[in-house]
C-alpha positions in Angstrom: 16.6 29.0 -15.2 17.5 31.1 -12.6 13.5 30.9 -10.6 14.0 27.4 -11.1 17.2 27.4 -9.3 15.2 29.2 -6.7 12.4 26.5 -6.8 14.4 24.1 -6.1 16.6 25.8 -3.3 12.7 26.2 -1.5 12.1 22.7 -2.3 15.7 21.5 -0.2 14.9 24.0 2.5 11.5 22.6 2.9 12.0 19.0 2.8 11.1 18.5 6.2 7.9 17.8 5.3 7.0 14.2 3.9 8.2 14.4 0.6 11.6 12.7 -0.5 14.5 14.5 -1.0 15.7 12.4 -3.8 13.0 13.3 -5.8 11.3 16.5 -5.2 12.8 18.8 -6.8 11.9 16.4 -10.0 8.3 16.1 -8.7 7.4 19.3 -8.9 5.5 21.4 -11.2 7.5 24.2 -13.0 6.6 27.7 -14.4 6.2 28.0 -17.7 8.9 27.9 -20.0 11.1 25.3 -18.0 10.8 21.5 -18.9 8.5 19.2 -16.6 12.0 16.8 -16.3 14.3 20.1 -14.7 15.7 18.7 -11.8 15.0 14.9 -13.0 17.3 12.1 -13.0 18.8 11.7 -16.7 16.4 9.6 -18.8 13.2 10.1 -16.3 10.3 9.9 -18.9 7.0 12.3 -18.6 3.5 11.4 -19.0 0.6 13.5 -19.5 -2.6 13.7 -21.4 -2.5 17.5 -21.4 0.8 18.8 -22.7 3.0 18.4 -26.4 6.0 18.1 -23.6 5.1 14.7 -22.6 6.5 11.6 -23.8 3.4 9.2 -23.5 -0.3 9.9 -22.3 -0.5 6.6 -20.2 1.5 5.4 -17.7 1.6 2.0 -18.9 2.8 3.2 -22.2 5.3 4.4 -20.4 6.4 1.3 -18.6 5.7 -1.1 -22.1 8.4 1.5 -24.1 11.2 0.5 -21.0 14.0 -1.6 -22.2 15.0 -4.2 -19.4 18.4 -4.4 -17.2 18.4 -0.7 -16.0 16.6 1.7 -13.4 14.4 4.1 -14.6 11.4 6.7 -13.9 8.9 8.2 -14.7 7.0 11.7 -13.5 2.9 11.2 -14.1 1.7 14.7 -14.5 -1.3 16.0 -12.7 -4.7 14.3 -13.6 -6.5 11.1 -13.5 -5.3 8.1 -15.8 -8.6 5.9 -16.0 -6.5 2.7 -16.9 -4.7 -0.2 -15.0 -1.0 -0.6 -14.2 1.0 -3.3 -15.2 4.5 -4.1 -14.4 6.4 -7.1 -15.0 9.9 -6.1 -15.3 12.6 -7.1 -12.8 14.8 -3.6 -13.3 13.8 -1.6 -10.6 11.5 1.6 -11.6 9.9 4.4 -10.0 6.6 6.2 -10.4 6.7 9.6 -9.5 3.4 11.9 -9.2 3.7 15.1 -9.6 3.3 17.5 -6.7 2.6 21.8 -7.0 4.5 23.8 -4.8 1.4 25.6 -3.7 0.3 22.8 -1.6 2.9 20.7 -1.4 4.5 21.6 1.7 1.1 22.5 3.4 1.9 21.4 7.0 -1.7 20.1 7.2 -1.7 18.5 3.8 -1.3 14.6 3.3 -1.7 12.2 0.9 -5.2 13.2 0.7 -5.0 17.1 -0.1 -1.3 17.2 -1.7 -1.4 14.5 -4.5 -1.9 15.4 -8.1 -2.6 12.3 -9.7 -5.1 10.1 -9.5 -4.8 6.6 -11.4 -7.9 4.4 -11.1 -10.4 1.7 -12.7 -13.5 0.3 -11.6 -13.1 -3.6 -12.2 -15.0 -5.7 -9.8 -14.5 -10.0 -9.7 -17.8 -11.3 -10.9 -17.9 -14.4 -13.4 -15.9 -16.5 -11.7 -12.3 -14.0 -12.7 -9.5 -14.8 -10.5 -9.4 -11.1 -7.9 -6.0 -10.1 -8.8 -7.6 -9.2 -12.7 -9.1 -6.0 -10.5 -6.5 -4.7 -9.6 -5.1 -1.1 -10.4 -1.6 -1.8 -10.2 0.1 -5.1 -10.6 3.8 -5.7 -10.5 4.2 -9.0 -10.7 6.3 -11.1 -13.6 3.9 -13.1 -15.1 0.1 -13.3 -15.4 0.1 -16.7 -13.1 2.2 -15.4 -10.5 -0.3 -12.5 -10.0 -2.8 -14.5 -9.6 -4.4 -15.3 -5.9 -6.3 -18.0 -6.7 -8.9 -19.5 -3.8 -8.8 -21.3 -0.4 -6.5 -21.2 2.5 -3.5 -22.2 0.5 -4.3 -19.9 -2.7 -2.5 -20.2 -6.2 -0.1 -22.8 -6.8 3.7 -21.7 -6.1 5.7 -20.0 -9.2 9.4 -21.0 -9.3 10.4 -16.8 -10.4 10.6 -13.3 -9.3 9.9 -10.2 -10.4 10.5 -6.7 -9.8 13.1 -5.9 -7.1 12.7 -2.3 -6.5 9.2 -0.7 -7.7 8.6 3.0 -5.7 5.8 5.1 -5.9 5.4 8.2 -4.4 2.5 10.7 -4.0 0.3 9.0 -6.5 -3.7 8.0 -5.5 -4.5 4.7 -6.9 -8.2 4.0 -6.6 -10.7 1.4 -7.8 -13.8 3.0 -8.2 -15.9 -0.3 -8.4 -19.4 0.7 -6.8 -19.4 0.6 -3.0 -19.2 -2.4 -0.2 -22.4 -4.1 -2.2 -20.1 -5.9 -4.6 -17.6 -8.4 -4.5 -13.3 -7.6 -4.3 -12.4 -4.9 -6.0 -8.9 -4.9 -5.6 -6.2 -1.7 -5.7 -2.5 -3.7 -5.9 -1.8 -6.9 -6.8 2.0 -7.6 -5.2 3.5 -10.4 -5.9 6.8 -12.0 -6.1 8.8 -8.2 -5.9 10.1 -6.0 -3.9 7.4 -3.0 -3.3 7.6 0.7 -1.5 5.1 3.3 -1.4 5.6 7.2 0.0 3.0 9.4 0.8 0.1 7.3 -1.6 -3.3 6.7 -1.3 -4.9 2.9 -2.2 -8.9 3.3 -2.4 -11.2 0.0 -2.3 -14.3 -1.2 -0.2 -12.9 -5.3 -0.3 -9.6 -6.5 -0.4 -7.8 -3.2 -1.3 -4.4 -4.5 -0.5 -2.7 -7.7 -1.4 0.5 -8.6 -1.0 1.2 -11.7 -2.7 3.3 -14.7 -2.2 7.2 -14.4 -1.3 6.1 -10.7 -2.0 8.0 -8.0 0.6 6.3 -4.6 0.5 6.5 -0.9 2.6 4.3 1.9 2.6 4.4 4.7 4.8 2.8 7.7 5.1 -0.3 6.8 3.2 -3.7 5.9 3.6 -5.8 3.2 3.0 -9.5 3.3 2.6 -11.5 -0.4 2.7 -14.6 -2.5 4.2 -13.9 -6.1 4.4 -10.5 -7.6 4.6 -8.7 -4.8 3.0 -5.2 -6.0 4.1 -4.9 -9.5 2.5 -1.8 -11.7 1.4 0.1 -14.3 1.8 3.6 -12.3 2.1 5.4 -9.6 4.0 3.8 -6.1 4.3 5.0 -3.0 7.2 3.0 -0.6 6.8 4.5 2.5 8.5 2.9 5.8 9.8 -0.6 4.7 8.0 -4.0 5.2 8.5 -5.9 2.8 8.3 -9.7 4.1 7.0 -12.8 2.3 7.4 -15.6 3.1 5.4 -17.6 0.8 6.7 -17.0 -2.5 8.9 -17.2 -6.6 7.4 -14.6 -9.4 7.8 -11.9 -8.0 9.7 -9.2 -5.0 8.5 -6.9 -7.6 7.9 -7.6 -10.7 6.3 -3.9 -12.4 5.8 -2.6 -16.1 5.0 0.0 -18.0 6.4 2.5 -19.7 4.2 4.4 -22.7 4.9 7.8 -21.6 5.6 9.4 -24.6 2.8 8.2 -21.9 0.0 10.8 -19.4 1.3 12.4 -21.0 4.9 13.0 -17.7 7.4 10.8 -15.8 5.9 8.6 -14.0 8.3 5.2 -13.9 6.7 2.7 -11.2 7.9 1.0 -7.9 8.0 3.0 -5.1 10.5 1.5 -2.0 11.5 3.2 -0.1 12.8 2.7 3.9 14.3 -0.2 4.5 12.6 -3.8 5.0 13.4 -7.1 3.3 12.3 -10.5 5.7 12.1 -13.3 6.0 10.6 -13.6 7.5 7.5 -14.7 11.0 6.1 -17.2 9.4 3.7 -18.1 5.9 5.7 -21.3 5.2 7.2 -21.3 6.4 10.7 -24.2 4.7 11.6 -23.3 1.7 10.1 -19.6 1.5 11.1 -20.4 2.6 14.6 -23.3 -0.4 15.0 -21.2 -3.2 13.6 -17.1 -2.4 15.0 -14.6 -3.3 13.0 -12.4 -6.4 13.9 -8.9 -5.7 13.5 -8.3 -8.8 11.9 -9.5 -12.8 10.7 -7.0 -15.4 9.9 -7.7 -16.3 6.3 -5.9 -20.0 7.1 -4.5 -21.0 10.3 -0.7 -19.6 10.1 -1.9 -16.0 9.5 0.5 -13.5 11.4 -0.6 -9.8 12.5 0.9 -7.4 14.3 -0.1 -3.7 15.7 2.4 -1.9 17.3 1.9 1.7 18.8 -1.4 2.1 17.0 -4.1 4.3 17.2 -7.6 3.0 17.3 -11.0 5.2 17.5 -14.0 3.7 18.5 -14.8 1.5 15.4 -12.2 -1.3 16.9 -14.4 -4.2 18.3 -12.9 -4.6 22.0 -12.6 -8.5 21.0 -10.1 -7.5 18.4 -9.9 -10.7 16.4 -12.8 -13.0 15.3 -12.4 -16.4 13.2 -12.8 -16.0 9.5 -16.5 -17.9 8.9 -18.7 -20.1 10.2 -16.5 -23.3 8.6 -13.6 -22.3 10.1 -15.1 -21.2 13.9 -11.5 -21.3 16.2 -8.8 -18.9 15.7 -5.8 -21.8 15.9 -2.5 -20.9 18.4 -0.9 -21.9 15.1 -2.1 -18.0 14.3 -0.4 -15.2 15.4 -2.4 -11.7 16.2 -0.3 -9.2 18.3 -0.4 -6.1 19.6 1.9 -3.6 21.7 1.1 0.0 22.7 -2.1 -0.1 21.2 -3.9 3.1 22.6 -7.2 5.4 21.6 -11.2 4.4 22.5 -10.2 0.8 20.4 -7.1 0.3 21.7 -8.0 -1.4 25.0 -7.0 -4.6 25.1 -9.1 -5.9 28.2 -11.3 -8.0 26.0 -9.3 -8.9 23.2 -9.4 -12.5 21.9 -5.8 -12.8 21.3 -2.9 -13.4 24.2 -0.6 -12.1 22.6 -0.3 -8.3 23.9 3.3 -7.9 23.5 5.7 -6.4 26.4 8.3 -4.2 25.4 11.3 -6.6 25.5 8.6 -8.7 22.8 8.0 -6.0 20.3 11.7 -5.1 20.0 11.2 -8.5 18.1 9.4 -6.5 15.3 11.6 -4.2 13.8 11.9 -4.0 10.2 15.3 -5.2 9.7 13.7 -8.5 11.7 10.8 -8.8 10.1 12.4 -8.6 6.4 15.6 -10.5 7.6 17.6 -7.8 6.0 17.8 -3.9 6.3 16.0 -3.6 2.6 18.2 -1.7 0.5 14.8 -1.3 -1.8 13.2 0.8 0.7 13.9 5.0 0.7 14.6 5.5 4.3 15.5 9.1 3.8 11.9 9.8 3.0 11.0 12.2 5.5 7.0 11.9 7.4 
């Protein structure tokens, strides 16, 4: 016990890295002879395909054998978990990957070189299935609140809620589904909970993200890899310290619907990015990316609401920005709301852009989070450090 000890006084001093405090010490790896759970919170459960010391081999094992009314965890061991993620609990729970201490505090590393676990399917829509049955992870509380359903005003309205405090950290959830020549392939399927993500990867080509209705969600210090639309929803996303990769260009980055305010009054609907960066992607299609430009977004309906502040933008960023969604719906409405403030890089000129709205500083100090969610969430880990 005593090298653990040690372990976990390294871990503390080294914390300054983006990792959580909270949980580190849980998350990673120990030598031999000391249990996976050392430095766990009481009751944490373990999964792992590869050792007698785990309690379950799946993760959604491990989330069916959770009693409701309480908090809990549970540390996914290193590997990949070929199956989908279902939660539809309302206690709040957190998914933990497991980090090793070898490359966790590399001060180069990120989500992309540091994570351990890798939970993934390769379910595309095709036959007429509703998108959110692709997804990798749903936390949602029923099947018909998860679903997304089609049109500018989606799924009807569920009168419930769901989870009120899921967290992930430093877990890579992927749907492997072909490339951009298919249809969605969705990663998570929000809706109607409270959702945070540290230092995760989400992996799609269309429609990687969704955010479902009277859904709030966080992520920060992650990366998100897509083609067409791959932010979508109808409820409230930040997205802090992100970057944005494009693998290849169609639709726009963001693809989000409005909602009319009498499903949840106050509520400020939207996708907000904020301090993060959008590039192209390691394995994308130069030629391809470069010819087309990305937009940075389309307004699925007409009360849509995006906003970029102090973003990054390589060259793949169309100088118009914003573009309407099809054909059948040709005018981007003023009842849509596309924003940006600071944006900078070879895309972030906003000369050309279609929107107006290019925000001035006393504007954007309109889009905080504790604005945008109403509330400073107490569901969010703001001592996560990035």
């Amino acid at each position: 016990m005593v090298l653990f000890a040690v372990l976990q006084g390294l871990a503390l001093a080294l914390s300054v890295a983006a990792l959580s405090p909270k949980f580190l010490a849980c998350q990673l790896k120990k030598p031999a002879g000391i249990s996976p759970l050392a430095g766990c919170p009481a009751g944490t459960l373990f999964v792992s395909p590869a050792t007698s010391a785990s309690h379950f081999s799946s993760v959604q094992q491990a989330v069916d054998s959770l009693p409701e009314g309480r908090p809990a965890v549970i540390l996914v061991g290193e590997g990949e978990y070929h199956e989908v993620v279902n939660v539809s609990r309302k206690a709040p729970l957190t998914l933990l990957g497991q980090l090793d201490l070898r490359t966790a505090f590399d001060p180069v590393g990120n989500a992309s070189t540091r994570n351990l676990v890798q939970i993934w399917d390769d379910v595309f829509v095709e036959n007429g299935i509703d998108d959110a049955q692709s997804a990798v992870l749903t936390v949602s509380p029923s099947f018909n609140a998860s679903l997304i359903g089609a049109g500018p005003t989606g799924a009807p309205l569920q009168p419930l809620f769901g989870n009120t405090d899921f967290k992930a950290y430093n877990i890579d959830f992927q749907n492997r589904a072909a490339n951009f020549s298919i249809s969605q392939a969705l990663v998570t399927d929000i809706s109607y909970a409270n959702a945070s993500f540290y230092g995760c990867t989400f992996a799609s080509w269309q429609d990687t993200w969704y955010t479902g209705r009277n859904a709030s969600t966080y992520v920060v210090d992650s990366i998100i890899f897509g083609q067409t639309d791959y932010l979508f929803g109808f409820g409230t996303a930040w997205f802090q310290s992100i970057t944005l990769a494009n693998r290849a260009c169609g639709g726009g980055i963001v693809a989000w619907k409005g909602t009319n305010l009498t499903d949840a009054p106050g509520n400020r609907y939207g996708a907000y990015i904020s301090d993060s960066r959008m590039i192209r992607s390691p394995d994308a299609n130069a030629t391809t990316v470069t010819a087309e430009q990305c937009f940075l977004g389309r307004p699925w309906n007409d009360l849509a609401t995006s906003v970029f502040l102090r973003t990054y933008m390589d060259d793949t960023v169309a100088p118009a920005g914003f573009k309407p969604f099809d054909s059948a719906r040709p005018v981007i409405m003023n009842t849509t709301f596309y924003a940006e403030y600071r944006s900078f890089g070879p895309g972030g000129n906003t000369s050309q852009r279609v929107s107006d709205h290019i925000l001035t500083t006393a504007e954007a100090e309109d889009f905080t989070i504790e604005k945008v969610f109403l509330e400073t969430p107490s569901w969010i880990d703001f001592d996560y450090d990035f």
